[in-house]
KETI-581162 format. One line per field, with one value per residue (C-alpha): z, x, y; residue number from 1. Coordinates in nm, 3 decimals, m for minus. Layout:
zz	Z,...;
xx	X,...;
yy	Y,...;
num	NUM,...;
***
This chain:
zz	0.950,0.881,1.171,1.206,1.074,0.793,0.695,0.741,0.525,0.233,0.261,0.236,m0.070,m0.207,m0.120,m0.252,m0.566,m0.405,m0.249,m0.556,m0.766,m0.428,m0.519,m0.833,m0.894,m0.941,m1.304,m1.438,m1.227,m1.369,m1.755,m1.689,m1.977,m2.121,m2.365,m2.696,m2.974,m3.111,m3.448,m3.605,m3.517,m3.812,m3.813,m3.935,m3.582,m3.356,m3.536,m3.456,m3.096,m3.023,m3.091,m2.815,m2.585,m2.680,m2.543,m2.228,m2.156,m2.292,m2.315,m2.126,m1.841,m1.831,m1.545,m1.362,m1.395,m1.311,m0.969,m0.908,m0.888,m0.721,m0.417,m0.455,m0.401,m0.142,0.042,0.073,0.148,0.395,0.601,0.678,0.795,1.130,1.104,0.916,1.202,1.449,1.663,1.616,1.741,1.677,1.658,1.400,1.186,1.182,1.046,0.779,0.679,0.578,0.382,0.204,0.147,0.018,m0.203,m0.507,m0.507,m0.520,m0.742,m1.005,m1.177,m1.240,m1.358,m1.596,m1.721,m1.741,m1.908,m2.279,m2.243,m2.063,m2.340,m2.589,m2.418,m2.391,m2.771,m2.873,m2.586,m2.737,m3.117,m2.988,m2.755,m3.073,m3.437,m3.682,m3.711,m3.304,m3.279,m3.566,m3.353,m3.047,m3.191,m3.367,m3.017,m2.835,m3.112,m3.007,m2.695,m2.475,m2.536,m2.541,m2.173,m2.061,m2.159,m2.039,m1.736,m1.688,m1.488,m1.270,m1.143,m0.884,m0.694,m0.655,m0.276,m0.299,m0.551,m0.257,0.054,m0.153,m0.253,0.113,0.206,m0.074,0.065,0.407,0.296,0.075,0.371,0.608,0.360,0.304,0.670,0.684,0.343,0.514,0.826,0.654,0.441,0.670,0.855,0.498,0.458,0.791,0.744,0.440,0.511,0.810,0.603,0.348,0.558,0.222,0.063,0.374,0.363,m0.022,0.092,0.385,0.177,m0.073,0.165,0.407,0.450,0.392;
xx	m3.364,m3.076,m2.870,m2.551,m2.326,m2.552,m2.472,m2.103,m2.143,m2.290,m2.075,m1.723,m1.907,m1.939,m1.608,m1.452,m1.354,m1.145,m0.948,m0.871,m0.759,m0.485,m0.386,m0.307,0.112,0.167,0.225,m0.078,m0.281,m0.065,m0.108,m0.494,m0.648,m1.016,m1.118,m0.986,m1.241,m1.456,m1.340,m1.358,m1.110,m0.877,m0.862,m0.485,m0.420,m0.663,m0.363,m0.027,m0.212,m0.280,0.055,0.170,m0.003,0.095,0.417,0.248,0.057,0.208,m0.093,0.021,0.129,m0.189,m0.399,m0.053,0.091,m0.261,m0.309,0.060,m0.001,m0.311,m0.164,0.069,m0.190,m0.347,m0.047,m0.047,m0.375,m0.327,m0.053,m0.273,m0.573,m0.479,m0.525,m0.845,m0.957,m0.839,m0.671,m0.381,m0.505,m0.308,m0.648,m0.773,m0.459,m0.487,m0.826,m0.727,m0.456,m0.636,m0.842,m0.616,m0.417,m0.694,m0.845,m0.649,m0.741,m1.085,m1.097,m0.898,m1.208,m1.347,m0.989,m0.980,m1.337,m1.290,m0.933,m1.030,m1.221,m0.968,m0.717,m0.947,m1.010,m0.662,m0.667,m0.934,m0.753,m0.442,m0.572,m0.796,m0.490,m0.212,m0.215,m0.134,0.242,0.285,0.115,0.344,0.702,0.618,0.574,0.899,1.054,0.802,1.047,1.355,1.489,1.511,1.179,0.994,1.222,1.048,0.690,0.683,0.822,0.627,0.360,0.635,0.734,0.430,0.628,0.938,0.975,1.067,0.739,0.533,0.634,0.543,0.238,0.156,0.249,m0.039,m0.295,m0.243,m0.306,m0.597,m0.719,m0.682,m0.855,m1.171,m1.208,m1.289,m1.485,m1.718,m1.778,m1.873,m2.062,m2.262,m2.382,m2.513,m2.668,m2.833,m2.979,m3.113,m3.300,m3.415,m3.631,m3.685,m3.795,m3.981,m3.601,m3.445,m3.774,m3.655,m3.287,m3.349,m3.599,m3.353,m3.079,m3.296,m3.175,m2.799;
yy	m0.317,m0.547,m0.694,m0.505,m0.810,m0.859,m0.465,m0.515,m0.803,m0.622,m0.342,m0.560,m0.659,m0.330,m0.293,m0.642,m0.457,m0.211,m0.520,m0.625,m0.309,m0.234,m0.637,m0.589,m0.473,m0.088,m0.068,m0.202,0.035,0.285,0.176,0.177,0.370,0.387,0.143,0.123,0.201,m0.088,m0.202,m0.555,m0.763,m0.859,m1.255,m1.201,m1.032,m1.257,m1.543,m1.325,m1.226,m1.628,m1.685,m1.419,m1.518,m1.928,m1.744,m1.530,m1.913,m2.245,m2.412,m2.662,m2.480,m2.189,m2.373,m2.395,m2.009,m1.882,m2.066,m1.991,m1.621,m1.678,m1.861,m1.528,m1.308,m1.529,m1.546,m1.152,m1.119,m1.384,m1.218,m0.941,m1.156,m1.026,m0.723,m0.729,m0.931,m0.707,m0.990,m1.152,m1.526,m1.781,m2.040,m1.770,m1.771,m2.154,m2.167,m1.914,m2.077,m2.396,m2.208,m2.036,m2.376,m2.564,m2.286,m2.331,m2.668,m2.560,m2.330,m2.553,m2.685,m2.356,m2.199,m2.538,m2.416,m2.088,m2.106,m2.098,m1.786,m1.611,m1.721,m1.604,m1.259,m1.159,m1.267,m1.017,m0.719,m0.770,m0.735,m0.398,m0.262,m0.321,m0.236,m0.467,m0.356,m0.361,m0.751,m0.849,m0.701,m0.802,m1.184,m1.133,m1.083,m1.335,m1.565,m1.431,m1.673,m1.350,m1.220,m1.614,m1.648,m1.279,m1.311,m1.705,m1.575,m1.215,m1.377,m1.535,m1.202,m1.162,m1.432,m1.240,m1.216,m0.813,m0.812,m1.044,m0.804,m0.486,m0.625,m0.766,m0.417,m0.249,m0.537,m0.429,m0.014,m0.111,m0.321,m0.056,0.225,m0.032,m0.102,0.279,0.299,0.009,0.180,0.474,0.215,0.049,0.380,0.514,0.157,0.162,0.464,0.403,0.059,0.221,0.492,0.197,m0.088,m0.247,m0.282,m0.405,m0.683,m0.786,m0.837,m1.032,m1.259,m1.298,m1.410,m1.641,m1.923,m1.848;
num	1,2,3,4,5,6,7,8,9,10,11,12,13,14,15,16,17,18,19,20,21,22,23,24,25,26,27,28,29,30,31,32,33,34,35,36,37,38,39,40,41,42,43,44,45,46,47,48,49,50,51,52,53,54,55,56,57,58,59,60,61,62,63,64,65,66,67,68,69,70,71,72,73,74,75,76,77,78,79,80,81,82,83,84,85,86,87,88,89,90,91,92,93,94,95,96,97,98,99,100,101,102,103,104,105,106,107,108,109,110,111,112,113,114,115,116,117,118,119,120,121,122,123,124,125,126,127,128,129,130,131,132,133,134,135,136,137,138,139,140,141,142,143,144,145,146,147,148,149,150,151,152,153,154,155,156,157,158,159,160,161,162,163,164,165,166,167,168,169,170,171,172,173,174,175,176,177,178,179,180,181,182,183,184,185,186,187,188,189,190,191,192,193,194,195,196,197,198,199,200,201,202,203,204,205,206,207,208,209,210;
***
């Protein structure tokens, strides 16, 4: 059987995704909707959709807006540190605190690599989520100096301070829900490798070492 913090450890994993649907703002978890229907992707479109999102992410300025709003979401996740921990140590709240302040710089390289594809994702979503008529009116605005100044600053909005305390606020709920979820977790877990010792064998193999 697994240690006990080795089974807490795999079930905040199971649970990481949960963290990050309660990080993400209100409204987009409210405009979540099944998958559009595959259909090819008109190359007139993929050019009006590039343009948008030229707008959304000056290509100058993409690597810049994107680790802005991560250190945003950092920074709420970070104010709640305490009570993940359960403690609220000052010595503890140092060390997290460096690592929260040198993890954008860290991650920079792989944001710079992974840039282009997220550029050309939001391309292809926007050209599956939009018909042709839509993509072409919402560049016409995206042209307009109030709509370039809104969707250049859209992304800007996550650093709000009312938008940071609400969202520090829905990190600290979600937090508070998966700290339950992972107890209930790690009994179901524990149980389970118990009666399957050969599975709990193949996990620990595959993590010795770490």
């Amino acid at each position: 059987m697994l240690p006990a913090r080795q089974t807490v450890a795999f079930a905040a994993l199971a649970l990481a995704p949960l963290a990050s649907a309660v990080a993400l703002p209100a409204a987009a978890q409210a405009q979540t909707a099944p998958p559009p229907a595959a259909r090819p992707l008109d190359p007139a479109d993929l050019q009006v959709a590039s343009q948008i999102i030229a707008v959304i992410l000056p290509p100058e300025q993409r690597v810049a807006i994107v680790e802005r709003v991560t250190k945003t979401m950092m920074g709420a996740m970070q104010g709640n540190m305490a009570g993940i921990m359960g403690v609220d140590d000052p010595g503890l709240q140092q060390i997290f605190a460096r690592m929260f302040e040198t993890m954008p710089a860290a991650m920079r390289p792989a944001m710079e690599r992974r840039m282009p594809e997220l550029v050309d994702a939001m391309t292809r979503a926007y050209v599956r989520h939009f018909s042709h008529e839509d993509l072409r009116a919402i560049l016409a605005f995206a042209q307009t100096p109030a709509g370039s100044h809104y969707l250049s600053r859209s992304a800007d909005l996550m650093q709000d301070p009312d938008v940071v305390t609400v969202m520090t606020a829905m990190n600290r709920d979600g937090m508070e829900v998966g700290m339950g979820m992972a107890k209930n977790l790690k009994a179901e877990l524990t149980t389970y490798l118990t009666q399957h010792p050969e599975v709990a064998k193949k996990i620990a193999a595959a993590h010795a070492g770490q």
